[in-house]
Every structure is written in structure tokens, then in C-alpha cells.
C-alpha positions in Angstrom: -6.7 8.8 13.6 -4.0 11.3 13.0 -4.3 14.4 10.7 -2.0 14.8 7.7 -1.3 17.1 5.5 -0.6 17.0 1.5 0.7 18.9 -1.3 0.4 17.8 -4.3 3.8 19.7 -6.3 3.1 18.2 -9.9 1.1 15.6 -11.1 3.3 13.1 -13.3 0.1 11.5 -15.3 -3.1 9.5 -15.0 -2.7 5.7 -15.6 -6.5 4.9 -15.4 -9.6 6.3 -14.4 -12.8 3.8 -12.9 -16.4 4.0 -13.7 -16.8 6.1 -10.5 -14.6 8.9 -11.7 -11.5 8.4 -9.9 -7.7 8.2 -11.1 -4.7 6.5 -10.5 -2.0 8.9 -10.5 1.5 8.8 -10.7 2.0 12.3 -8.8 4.9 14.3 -6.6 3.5 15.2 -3.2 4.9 16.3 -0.2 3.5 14.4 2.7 3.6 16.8 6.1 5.8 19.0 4.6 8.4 16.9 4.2 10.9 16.4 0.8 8.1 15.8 -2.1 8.1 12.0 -3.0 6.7 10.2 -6.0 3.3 8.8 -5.1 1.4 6.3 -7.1 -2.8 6.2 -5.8 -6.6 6.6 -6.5 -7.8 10.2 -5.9 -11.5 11.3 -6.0 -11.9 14.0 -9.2 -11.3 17.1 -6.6 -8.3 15.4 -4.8 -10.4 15.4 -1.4 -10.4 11.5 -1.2 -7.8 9.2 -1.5 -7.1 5.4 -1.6 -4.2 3.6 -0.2 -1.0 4.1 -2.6 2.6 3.6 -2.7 5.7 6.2 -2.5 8.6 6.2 -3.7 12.0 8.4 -3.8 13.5 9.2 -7.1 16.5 6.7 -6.7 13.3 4.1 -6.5 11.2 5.2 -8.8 14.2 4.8 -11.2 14.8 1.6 -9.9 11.2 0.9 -10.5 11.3 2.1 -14.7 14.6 -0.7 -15.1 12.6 -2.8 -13.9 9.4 -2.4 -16.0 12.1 -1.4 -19.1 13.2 -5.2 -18.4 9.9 -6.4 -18.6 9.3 -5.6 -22.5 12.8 -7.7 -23.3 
């Protein structure tokens, strides 16, 4: 398997945390070096560990709140 590289620029906020001590995180992290995205995944407590996640540009991670806004109507 290929190495990567992160950065994790700012982290947006913590939507839950499991018994085992690690979060799902909405956070902006440049994958590679490339143009930080939005990145929603489970991270171990020192960020050394990672779970599959999703990622998202800005345009769709504004797409994405509409969506949930719509949800409460």
C-alpha cells in the first residue's frame, strides 16, 4: 500500500466519540499536500489512526448543510 501524507489545518468539531476513545470529526485537512478539503472520519485520540471517511469541497459541504437544513422542515 501507498504512503500518504496528512495535515490536519483546523479541526471543525467532534460529532461523537466511542467507548474506545476515538472521534468522529468534521476536520480541514490537506491530503498529499494538495488544496485542504473538508473531511468527515474516526481518528484515534493522537490522530495516528484513522478510519475510512468522506471528503468534501466547500461548494459540497454547503451543499451538504441545505440538505440537512431541509431535513428539520
Amino acid at each position: 500500500m501507498s504512503e500518504f501524507k496528512y495535515e490536519i489545518i483546523k479541526t471543525v468539531g467532534v460529532l461523537s466519540e466511542n467507548a474506545k476513545g476515538w472521534k468522529r470529526e468534521l476536520n480541514l485537512i490537506s491530503w498529499n499536500g494538495r488544496e485542504p478539503k473538508y473531511d468527515i472520519r474516526d481518528w484515534s485520540e493522537d490522530h495516528e489512526k484513522m478510519g475510512k471517511g468522506l471528503t468534501f469541497s466547500e461548494e459540497e459541504l454547503l451543499n451538504l448543510k441545505d440538505i440537512v437544513n431541509d431535513l428539520e422542515k
